[in-house]
Legacy VTK file of the C-alpha trace (Angstrom):
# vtk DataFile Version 3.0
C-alpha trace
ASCII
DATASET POLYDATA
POINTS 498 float
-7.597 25.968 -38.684
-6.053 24.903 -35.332
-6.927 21.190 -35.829
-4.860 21.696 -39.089
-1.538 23.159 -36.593
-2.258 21.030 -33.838
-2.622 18.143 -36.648
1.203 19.284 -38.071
2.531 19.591 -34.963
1.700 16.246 -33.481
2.930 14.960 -37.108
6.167 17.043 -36.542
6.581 15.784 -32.946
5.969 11.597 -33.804
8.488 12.086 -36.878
11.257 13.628 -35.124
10.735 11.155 -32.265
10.935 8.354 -35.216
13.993 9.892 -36.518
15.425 9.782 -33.271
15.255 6.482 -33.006
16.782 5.319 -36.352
19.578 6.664 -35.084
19.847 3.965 -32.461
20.258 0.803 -32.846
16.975 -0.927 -32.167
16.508 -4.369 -31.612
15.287 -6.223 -35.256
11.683 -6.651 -35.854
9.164 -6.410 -38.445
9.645 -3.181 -41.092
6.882 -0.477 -39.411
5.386 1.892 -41.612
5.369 5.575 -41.152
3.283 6.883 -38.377
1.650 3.512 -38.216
4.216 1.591 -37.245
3.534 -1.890 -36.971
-0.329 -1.571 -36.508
-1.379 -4.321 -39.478
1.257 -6.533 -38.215
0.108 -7.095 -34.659
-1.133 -10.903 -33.900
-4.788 -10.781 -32.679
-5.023 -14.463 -31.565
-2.385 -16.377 -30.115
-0.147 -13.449 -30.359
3.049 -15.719 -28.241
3.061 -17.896 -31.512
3.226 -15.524 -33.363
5.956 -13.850 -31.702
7.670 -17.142 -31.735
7.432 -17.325 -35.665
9.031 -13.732 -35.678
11.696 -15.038 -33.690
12.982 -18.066 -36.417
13.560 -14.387 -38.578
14.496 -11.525 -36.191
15.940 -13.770 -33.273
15.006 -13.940 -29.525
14.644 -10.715 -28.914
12.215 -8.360 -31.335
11.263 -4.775 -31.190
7.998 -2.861 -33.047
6.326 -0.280 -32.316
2.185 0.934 -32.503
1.260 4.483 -33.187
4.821 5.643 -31.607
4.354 2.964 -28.797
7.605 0.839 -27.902
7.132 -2.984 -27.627
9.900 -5.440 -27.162
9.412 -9.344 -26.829
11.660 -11.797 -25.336
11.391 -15.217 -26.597
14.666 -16.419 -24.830
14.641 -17.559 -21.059
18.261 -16.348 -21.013
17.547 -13.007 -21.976
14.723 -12.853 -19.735
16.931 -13.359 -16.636
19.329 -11.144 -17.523
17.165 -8.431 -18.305
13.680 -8.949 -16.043
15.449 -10.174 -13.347
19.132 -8.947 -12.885
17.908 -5.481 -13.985
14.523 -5.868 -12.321
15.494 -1.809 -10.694
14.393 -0.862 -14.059
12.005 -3.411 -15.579
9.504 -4.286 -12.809
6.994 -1.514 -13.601
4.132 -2.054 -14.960
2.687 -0.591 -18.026
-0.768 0.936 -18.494
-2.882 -1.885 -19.655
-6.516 -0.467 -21.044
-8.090 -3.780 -21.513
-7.630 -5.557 -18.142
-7.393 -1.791 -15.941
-10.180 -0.110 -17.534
-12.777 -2.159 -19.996
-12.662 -5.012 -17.497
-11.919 -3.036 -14.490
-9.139 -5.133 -13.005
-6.904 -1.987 -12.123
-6.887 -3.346 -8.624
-5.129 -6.395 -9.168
-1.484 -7.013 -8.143
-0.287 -7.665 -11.902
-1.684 -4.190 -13.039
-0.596 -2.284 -9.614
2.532 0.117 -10.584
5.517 0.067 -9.193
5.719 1.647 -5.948
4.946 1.551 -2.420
1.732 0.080 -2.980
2.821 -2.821 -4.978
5.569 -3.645 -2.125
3.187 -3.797 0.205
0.519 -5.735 -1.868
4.150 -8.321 -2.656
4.836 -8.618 1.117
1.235 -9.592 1.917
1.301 -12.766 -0.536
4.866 -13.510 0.037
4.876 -13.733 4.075
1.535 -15.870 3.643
2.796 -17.962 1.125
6.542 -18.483 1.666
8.096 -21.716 1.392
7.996 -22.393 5.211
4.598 -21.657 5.318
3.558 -24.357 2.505
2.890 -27.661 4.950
0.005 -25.200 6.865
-1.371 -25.826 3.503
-1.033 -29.971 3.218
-4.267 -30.634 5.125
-6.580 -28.541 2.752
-4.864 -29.666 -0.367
-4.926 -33.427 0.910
-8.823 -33.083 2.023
-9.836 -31.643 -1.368
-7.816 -34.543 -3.426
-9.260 -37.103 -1.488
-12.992 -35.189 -1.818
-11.710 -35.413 -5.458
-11.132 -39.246 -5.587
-14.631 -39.549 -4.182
-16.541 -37.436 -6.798
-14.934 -39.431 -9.738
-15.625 -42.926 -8.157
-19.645 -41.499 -7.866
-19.603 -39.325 -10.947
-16.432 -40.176 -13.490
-18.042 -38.600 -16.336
-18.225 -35.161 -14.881
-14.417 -35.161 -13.884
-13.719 -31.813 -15.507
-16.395 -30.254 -13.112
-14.940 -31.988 -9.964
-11.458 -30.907 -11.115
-12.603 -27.444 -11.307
-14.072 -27.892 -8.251
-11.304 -29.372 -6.620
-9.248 -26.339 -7.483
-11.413 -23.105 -6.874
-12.127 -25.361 -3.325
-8.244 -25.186 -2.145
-7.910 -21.637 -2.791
-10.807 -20.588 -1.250
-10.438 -22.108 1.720
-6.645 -21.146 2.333
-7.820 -17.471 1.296
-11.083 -17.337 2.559
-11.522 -19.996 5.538
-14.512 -21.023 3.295
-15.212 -25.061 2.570
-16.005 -25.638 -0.665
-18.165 -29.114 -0.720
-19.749 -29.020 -4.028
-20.029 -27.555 -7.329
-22.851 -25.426 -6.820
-20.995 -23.772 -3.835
-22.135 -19.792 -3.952
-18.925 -18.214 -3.389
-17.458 -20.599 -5.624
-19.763 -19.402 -8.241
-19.211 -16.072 -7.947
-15.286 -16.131 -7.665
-15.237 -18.321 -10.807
-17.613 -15.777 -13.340
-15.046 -13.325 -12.178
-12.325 -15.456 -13.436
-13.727 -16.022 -16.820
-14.589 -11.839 -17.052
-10.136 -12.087 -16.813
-9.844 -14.657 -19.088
-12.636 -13.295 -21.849
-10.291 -9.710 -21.979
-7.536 -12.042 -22.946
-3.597 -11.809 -22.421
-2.875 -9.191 -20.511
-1.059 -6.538 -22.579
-1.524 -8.259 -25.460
-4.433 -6.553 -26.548
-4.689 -3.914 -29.654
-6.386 -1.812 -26.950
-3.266 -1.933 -25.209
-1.091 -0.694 -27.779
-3.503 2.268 -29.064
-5.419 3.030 -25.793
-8.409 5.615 -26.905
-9.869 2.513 -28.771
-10.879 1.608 -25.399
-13.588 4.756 -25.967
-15.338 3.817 -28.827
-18.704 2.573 -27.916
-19.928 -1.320 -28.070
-22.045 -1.032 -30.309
-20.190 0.663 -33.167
-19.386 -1.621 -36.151
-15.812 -3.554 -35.799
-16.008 -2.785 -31.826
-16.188 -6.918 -31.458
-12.655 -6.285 -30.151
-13.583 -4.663 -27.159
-16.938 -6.031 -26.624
-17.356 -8.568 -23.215
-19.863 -10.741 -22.182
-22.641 -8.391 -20.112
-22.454 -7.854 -16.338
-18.552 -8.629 -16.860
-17.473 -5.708 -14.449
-19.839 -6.506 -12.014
-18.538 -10.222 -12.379
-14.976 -8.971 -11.128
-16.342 -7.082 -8.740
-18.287 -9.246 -6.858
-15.264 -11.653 -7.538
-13.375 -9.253 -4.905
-15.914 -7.845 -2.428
-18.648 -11.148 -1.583
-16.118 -13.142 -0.201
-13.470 -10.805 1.571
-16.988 -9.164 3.317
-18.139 -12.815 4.220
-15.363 -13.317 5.724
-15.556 -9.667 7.725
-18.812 -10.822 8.931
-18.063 -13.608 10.086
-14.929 -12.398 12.251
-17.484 -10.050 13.845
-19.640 -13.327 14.740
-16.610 -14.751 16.062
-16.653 -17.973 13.727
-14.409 -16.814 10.943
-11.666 -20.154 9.957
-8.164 -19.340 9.837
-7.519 -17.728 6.540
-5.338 -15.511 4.442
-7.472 -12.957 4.910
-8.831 -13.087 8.583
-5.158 -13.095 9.444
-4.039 -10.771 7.710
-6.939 -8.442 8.879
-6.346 -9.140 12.519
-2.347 -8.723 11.845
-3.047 -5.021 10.535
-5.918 -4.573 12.610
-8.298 -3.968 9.974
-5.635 -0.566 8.606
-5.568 -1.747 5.113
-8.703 -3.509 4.275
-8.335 -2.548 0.614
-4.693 -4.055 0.474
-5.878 -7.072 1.666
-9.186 -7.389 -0.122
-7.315 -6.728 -3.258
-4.518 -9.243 -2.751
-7.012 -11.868 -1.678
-8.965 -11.505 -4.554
-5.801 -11.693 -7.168
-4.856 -14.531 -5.388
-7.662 -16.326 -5.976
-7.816 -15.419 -9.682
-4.433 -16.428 -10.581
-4.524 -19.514 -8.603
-7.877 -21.273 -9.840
-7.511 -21.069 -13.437
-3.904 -21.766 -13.766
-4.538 -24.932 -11.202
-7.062 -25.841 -13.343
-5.521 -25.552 -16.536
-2.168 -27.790 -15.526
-4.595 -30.033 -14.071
-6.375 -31.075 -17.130
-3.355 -30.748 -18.854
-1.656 -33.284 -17.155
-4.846 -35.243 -17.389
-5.339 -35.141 -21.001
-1.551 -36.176 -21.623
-1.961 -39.186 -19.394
-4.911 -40.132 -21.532
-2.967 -39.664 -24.432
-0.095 -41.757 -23.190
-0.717 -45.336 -21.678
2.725 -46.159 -21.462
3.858 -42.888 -19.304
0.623 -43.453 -17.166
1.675 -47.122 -16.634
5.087 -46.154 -15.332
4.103 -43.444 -13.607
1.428 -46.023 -11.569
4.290 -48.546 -11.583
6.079 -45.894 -9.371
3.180 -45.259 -7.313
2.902 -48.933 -6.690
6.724 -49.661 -5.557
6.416 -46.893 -3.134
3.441 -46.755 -1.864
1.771 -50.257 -1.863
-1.492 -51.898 -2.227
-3.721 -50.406 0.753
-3.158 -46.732 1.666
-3.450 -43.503 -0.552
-0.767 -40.951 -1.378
0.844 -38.602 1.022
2.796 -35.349 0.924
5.665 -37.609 2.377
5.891 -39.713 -0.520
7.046 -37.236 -2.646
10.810 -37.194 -2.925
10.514 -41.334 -3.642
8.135 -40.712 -6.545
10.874 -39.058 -9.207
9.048 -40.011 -12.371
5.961 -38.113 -11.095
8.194 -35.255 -10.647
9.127 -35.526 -14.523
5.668 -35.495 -15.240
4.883 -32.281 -13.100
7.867 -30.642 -14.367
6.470 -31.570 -18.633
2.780 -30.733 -17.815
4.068 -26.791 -17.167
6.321 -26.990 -20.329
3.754 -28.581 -22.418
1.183 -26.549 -21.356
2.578 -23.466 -20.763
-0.370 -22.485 -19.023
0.673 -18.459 -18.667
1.942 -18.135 -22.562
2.985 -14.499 -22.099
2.513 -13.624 -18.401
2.099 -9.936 -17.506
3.983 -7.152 -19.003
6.809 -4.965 -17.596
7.653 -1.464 -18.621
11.432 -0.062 -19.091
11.853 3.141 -17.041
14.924 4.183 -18.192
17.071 4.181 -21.936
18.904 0.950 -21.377
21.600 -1.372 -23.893
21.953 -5.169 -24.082
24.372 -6.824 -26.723
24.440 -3.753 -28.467
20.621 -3.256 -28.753
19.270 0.062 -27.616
16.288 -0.580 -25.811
13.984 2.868 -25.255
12.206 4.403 -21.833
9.112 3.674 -21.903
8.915 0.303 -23.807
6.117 -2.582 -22.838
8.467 -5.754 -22.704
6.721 -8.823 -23.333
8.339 -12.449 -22.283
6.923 -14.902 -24.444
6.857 -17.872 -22.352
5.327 -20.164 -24.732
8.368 -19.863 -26.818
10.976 -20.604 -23.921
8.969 -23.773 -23.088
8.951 -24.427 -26.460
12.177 -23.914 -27.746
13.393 -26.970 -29.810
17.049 -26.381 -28.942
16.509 -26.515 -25.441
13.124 -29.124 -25.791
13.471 -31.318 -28.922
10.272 -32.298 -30.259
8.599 -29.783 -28.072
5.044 -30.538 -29.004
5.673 -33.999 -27.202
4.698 -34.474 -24.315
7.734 -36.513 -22.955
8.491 -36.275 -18.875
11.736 -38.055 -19.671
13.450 -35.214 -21.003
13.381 -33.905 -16.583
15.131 -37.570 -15.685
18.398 -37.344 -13.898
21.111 -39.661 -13.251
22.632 -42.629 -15.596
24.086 -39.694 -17.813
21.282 -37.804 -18.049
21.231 -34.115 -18.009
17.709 -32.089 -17.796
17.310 -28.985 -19.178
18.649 -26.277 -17.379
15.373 -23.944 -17.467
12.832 -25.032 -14.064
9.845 -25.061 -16.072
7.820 -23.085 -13.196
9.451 -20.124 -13.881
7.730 -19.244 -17.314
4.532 -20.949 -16.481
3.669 -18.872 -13.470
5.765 -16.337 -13.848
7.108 -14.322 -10.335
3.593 -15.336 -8.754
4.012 -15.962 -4.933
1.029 -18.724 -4.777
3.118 -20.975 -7.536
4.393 -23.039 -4.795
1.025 -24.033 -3.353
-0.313 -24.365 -6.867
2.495 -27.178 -7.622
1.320 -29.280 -4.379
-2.080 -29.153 -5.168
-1.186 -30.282 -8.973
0.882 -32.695 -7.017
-1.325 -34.592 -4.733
-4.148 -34.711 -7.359
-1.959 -35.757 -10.170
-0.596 -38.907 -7.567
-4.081 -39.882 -5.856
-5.566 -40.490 -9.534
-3.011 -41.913 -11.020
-2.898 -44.369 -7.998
-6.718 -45.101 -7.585
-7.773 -44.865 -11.436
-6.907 -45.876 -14.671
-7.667 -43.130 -17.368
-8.351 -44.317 -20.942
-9.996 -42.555 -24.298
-14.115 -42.327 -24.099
-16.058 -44.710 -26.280
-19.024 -44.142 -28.292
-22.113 -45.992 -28.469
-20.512 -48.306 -30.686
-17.371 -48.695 -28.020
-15.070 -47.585 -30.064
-12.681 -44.587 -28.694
-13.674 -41.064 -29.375
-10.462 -38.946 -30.678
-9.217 -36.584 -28.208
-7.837 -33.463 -29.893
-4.245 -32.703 -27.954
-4.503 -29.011 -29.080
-5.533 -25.937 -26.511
-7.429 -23.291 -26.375
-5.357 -19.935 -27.171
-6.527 -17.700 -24.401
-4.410 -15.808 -21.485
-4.533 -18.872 -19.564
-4.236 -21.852 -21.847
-6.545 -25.356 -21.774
-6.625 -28.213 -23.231
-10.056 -28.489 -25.631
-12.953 -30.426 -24.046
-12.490 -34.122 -24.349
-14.075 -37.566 -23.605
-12.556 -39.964 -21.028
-13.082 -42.725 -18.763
-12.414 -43.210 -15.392
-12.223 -46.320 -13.686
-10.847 -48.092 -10.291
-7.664 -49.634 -10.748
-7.981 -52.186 -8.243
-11.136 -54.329 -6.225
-10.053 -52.895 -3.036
-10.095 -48.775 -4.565
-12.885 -47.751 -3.539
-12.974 -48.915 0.415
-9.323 -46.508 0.014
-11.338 -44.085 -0.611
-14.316 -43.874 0.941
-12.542 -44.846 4.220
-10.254 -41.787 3.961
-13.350 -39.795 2.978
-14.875 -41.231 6.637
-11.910 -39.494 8.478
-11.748 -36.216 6.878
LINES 1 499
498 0 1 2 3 4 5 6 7 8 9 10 11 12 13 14 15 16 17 18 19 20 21 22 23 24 25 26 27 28 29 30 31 32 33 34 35 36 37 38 39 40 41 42 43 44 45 46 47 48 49 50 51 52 53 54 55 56 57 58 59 60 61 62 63 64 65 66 67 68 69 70 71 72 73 74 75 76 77 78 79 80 81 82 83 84 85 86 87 88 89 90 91 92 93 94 95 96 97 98 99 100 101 102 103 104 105 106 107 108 109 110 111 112 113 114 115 116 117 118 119 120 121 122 123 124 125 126 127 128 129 130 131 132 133 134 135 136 137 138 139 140 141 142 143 144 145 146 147 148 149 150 151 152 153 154 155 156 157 158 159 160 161 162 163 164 165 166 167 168 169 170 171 172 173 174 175 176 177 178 179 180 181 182 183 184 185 186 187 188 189 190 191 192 193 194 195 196 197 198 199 200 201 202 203 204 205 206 207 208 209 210 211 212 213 214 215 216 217 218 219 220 221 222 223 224 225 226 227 228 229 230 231 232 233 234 235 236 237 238 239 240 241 242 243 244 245 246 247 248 249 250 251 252 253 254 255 256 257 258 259 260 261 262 263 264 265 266 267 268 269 270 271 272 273 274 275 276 277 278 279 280 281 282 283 284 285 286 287 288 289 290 291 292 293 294 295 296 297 298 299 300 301 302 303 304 305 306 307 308 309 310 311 312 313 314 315 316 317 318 319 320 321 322 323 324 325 326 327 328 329 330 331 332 333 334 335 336 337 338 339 340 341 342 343 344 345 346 347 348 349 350 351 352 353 354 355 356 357 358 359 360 361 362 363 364 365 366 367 368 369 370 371 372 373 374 375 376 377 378 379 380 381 382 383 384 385 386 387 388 389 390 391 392 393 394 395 396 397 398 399 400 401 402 403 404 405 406 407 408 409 410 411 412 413 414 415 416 417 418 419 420 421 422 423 424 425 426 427 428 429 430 431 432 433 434 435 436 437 438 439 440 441 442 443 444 445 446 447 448 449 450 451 452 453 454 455 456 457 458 459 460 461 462 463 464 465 466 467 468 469 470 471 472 473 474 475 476 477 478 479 480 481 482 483 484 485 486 487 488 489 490 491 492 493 494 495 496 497
């Protein structure tokens, strides 16, 4: 008998809160259903195109609701600024997010920290370290590892997406953790990167159906239709051991006395070892948010390239005027390489390597052009759909680097491509250099063309990518060869001085 009142009450409760608010004047969306809301209509794969398609009906910015939970998703970069970042008082917390916080158990990560005095201090870790005058400390480490990289693909071309993903769990580790990464097989390399596919198997952060109806995050694996929640095993302890085996490495060897210079050993000997969680934490998001992504604009840009002889001829043409015949790329080259810059600036648009980001949450009742927008509400910017917006990108599913040319009459788009890609992440800026320097010493040292068969005739290469919370391009079949008689003494003499 008292499920049956506590039953009509809660029924009571969720309709007068429904009534409530169709008397304001929500933003448009898809027609909910009563109690329900818009349960059936929530995207379970590739839910930012999806939200995109909504958008063509309802415009850029679309409410629904879950079970009496709030959702709002902005598909316009404009609307975005105005609201994530000129209100940002009010939309910088975070929501509870069940999948990432709880069935994965990455609670501890910056992205998923609330609001609040721990979250400042977690921001002003990363953003001291990694401020803009801080980046050349960085050049050295990101210039060794390309020029590791240049040597891997002149002894081992075929295997370029394992030296890539070398390449960039190498440069974060070392400017995180003091620790050289020198081949694939590294330990700690190993270990940080199973952690980093536990994150990417949960999928989009907050856009999750466990995320919008939370207690499904208690029924058990092995109940029929629990596929949705159901991880690869020893996924926890992948994240885990993600955080703690390198940050303690590094703790034992500052006791030795032979730690490197790091983000962490300096930040531990700045606080004098007050807020080892703080730092362990931030050291491990920073490593997670910085491999994968660097990874994923790395093969992006690859795959286009590939793709696109006539972009990666100009693009070596460039290389060639500037630099000349018998040295390798520098970090000082880079303001007199423009057309490079182009091609950084498409491979985040194309790609759109972050399609959604991380959620905010609305703390307080707010309006925008009219719209009443409630407490409480998960807001969702759907940065796939800014960086693809056809009135802003024609053709957006072109890769075309020409669209970021200046000069002559041109006029680029107005959006820095950076912003929805990475989001507000503090280690963006070292992530661009290291997509820089890699994206200039291969284009200067090789020649990328389509794999062949046994019959030499070019294997297709499927442009598409994979649909996950960090976006990659599908595995494909390429070649890899010196451009020039005298590219390999480049290369193995730099390799000599490192």
């Amino acid at each position: 008998m008292w499920a049956v009142y506590l039953l009509a009450i809660s029924v009571t409760i969720i309709a007068y809160r429904l009534s409530l608010n169709r008397n304001k004047h929500l933003p448009p969306g898809p027609k909910p259903h009563f109690l329900l809301g818009n349960l059936f209509d929530v995207p379970t794969d590739a839910a930012w195109k999806v939200y995109a398609e909504w958008g063509k009906k309802y415009g850029d910015i679309i409410y629904f609701s879950v079970m009496q939970k709030s959702v709002i998703v902005i598909n316009s970069a404009s609307i975005a600024h105005d609201l994530l970042d000129k209100r940002s008082a009010i939309y910088s917390c975070r929501p509870h997010v069940p999948m990432a916080g709880d069935v994965i158990g990455w609670n501890w990560a910056l992205p998923l920290v609330p609001y609040g005095e721990k979250f400042r201090r977690h921001r002003k870790y990363l953003s001291q370290y990694f401020a803009k005058q801080c980046l050349p400390n960085y050049y050295p480490i990101q210039l060794k590892e390309a020029r590791r990289l240049l040597n891997d693909l002149l002894d081992d071309p075929d295997n370029y997406r394992q030296h890539i993903e070398r390449l960039a769990g190498a440069v974060i580790m070392e400017i995180v953790y003091g620790h050289e990464v020198k081949s694939f097989d590294d330990e700690f390399l190993q270990v940080a990167s199973k952690g980093g596919r536990t994150i990417a198997a949960a999928g989009a952060v907050g856009a999750h159906i466990v995320d919008l109806i939370p207690p499904l995050r208690f029924i058990p694996d092995w109940l029929p239709g629990a596929g949705f929640k159901r991880l690869p095993p020893g996924t926890r302890e992948d994240l885990i051991a993600m955080r703690d085996v390198p940050f303690n490495h590094v703790k034992e060897k500052m006791k030795a006395g032979t730690a490197r210079p790091s983000y962490t050993s300096t930040l531990l000997e700045e606080t004098k070892f007050q807020d080892e969680e703080g730092i362990r934490d931030t050291a491990g998001n920073s490593y997670s948010a910085g491999f994968d992504t660097t990874l994923s604009a790395l093969m992006t840009a690859v795959i286009a390239l590939v793709l696109d002889p006539v972009i990666q001829a100009r693009a070596q043409a460039e290389l060639d005027s500037v630099i000349g015949r018998n040295r390798l790329p520098e970090f000082s080259d880079r303001d007199k390489l423009p057309f490079i810059h182009c091609i950084i600036n498409e491979t985040f648009r194309w790609g759109a390597t972050t399609p959604v980001g991380v959620p905010h949450r609305l703390t307080q009742d707010d309006t925008y052009n009219g719209y009443f927008l409630p407490a409480g509400t998960t807001i969702i910017a759907n940065a796939w759909a800014m960086l693809h917006d056809p009135t802003m990108f024609p053709d957006p599913e072109r890769f075309d680097p020409d669209r970021w040319l200046v000069g002559e009459g041109r006029t680029p788009p107005p959006l820095d491509p950076r912003g929805p890609a990475f989001g507000t992440c503090p280690g963006k800026d070292i992530a661009e250099n290291t997509i820089w320097i890699v994206i200039v010493s291969m284009l200067y040292c090789f020649k990328l063309t389509p794999g062949l068969d046994e019959n030499g005739k070019e294997i297709h290469i499927d442009n598409k990518h994979t649909e996950h919370s960090v976006r990659h391009p599908k595995p494909f079949k390429c070649a890899i060869k010196p451009r020039r008689p005298n590219t390999a003494t480049l290369i193995r003499d730099a390799q000599e001085y490192q």
